[in-house]
C-alpha positions in Angstrom: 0.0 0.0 0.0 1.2 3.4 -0.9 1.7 6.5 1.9 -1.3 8.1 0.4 -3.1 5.3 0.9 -2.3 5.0 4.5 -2.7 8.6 5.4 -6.2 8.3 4.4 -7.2 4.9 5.9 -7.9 5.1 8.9 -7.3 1.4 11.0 -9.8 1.8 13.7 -12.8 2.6 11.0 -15.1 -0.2 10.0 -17.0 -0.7 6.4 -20.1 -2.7 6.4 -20.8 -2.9 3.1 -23.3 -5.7 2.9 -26.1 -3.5 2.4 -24.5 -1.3 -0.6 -26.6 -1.1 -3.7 -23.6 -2.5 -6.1 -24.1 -3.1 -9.9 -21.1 -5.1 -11.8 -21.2 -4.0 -15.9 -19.2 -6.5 -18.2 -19.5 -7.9 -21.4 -17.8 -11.3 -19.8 -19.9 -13.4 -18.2 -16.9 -15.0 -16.7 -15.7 -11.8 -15.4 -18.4 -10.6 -14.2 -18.7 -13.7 -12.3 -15.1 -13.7 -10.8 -15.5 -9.7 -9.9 -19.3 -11.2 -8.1 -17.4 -13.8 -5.9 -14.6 -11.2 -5.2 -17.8 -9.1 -3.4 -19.3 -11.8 -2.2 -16.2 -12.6 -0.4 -16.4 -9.3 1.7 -20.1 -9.5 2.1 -21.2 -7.2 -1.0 -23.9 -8.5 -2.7 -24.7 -7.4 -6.5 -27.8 -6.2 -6.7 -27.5 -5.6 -10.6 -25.4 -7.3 -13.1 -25.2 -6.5 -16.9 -23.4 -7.5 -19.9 -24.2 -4.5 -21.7 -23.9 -0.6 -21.1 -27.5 -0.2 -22.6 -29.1 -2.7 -19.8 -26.7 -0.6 -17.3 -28.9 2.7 -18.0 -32.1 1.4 -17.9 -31.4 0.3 -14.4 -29.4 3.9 -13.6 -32.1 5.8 -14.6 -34.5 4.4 -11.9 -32.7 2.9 -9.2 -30.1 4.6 -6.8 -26.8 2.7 -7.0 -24.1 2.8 -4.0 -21.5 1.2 -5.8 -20.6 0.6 -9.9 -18.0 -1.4 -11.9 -17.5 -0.8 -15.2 -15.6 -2.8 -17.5 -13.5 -0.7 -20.0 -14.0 -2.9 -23.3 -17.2 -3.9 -24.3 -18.8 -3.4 -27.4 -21.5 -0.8 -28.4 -21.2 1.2 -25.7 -17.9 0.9 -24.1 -17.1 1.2 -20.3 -15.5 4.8 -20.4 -18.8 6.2 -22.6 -21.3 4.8 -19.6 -18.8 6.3 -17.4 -19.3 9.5 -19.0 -23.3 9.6 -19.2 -23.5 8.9 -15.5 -21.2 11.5 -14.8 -23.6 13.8 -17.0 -27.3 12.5 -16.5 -27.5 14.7 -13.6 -29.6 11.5 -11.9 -29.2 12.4 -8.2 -27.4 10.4 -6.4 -26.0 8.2 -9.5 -24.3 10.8 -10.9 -22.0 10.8 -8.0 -21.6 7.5 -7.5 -17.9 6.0 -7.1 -16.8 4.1 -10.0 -14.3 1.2 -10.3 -13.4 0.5 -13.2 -11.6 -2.6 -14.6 -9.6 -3.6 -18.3 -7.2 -6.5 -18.9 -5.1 -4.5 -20.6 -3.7 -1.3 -19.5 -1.6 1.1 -21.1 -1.0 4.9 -20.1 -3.8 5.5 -22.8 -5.8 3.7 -20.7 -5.6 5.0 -17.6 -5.8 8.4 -18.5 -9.3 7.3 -20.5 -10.1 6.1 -17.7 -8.9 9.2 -15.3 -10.7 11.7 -17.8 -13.8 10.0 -18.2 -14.8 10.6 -14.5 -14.1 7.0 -12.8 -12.3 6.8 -9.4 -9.9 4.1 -9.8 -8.9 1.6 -12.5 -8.2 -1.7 -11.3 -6.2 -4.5 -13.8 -7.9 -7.6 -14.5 -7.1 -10.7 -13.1 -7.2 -8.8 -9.9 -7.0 -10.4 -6.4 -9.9 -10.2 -4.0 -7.3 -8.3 -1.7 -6.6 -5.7 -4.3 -10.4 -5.5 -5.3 -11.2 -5.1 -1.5 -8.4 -2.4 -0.8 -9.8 -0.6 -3.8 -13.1 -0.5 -2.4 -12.1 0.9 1.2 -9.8 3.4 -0.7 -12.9 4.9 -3.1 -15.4 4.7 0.2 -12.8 7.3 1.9 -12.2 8.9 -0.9 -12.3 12.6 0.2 -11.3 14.6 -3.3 -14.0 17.2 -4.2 -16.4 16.3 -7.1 -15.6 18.8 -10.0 -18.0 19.7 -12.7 -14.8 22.3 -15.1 -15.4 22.1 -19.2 -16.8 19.1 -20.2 -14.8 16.5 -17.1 -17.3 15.9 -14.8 -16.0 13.4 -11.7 -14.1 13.7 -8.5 -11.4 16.0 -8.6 -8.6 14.0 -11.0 -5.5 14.7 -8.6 -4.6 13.1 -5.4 -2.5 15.5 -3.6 -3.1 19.5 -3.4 -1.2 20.9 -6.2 1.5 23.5 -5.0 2.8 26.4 -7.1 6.4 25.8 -8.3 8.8 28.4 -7.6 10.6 30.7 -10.0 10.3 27.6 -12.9 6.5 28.2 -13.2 5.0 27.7 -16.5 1.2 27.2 -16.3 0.3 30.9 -17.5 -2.3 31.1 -14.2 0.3 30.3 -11.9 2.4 32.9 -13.6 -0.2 35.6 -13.1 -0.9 35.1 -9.9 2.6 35.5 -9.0 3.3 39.0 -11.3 0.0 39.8 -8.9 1.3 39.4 -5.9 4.6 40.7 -6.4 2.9 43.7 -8.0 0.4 44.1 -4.6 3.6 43.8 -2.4 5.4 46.6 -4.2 2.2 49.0 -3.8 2.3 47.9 -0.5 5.9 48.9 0.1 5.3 52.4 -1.7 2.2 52.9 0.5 4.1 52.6 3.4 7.2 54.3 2.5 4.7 57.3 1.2 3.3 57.5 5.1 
């Protein structure tokens, strides 16, 4: 487990997940099945399972889910495109939902599909139930804000608060902000020294 990780687990909190409304979407009837007994294994039960992205909406749009994982390939509508209509049905509460998402093969394409689509964690397939499980407690104490900026809509894509850089700064904001405050501290100085 990573530092991050840590810092944000607490050990003396408890999860009792047994009564989460969780909905497994995946083309593979065998891997739906293994991500199933994974759950099952830590007492969450699937209330909805689909092979398809279409039979995943339908449900969506009139039951409230705790819970969703999403396979990235399957055909028609693929994983990240469901991903990206929950994030922007505006169905309250499934729009916020945590998402885990799962692919077989991952490349940095990948997770950054994944990353910009809205999900909250991508998790490589054949995974262990220990992995799955850590994943689960790690999304259900997920604190990042849920951002809604352009077209992203999902929780807020970085894990640690982003600190200016010093003098190397590039990002044009950034750079603004600092001619700002360097300007606001000079008229301060000539304000005072004008007194």
């Amino acid at each position: 487990m990573s530092s991050s990780f840590n810092e944000n687990l607490r050990e003396s909190a408890v999860f009792n997940l047994g009564n989460a409304v969780t909905m497994v979407v995946d083309d593979s009837v065998f891997g739906m099945e293994l991500t199933a007994e994974a759950l099952r294994g830590f007492g969450i039960q699937i209330r909805y399972a689909c092979t398809d992205a279409g039979q995943a909406i339908d449900i969506i749009k009139d039951h409230a889910i705790d819970l969703l994982f999403v396979d990235c390939e399957m055909p028609g509508m693929d994983g990240h495109e469901l991903v990206r209509w929950v994030r922007n049905s505006g169905l309250e509460p499934n729009a916020f939902v945590p998402i885990i998402m799962t692919t077989a093969h991952v490349r940095k394409s990948k997770v950054a599909s994944v990353r910009d689509c809205g999900a909250n964690f991508l998790v490589t397939k054949p995974f262990s139930a220990a992995t799955l499980l850590e994943r689960v407690i790690w999304v259900a104490r997920d604190a990042r804000p849920f951002l809604e900026a352009g077209e992203y809509k999902g929780p807020d894509r970085r894990f640690n608060a982003a600190k200016p850089r010093d003098h190397n700064e590039r990002r044009s904001d950034m750079v603004a902000l600092a001619a700002k405050i360097a300007s606001d501290k000079a008229a301060a100085s000539a304000g005072e020294s004008a007194s």
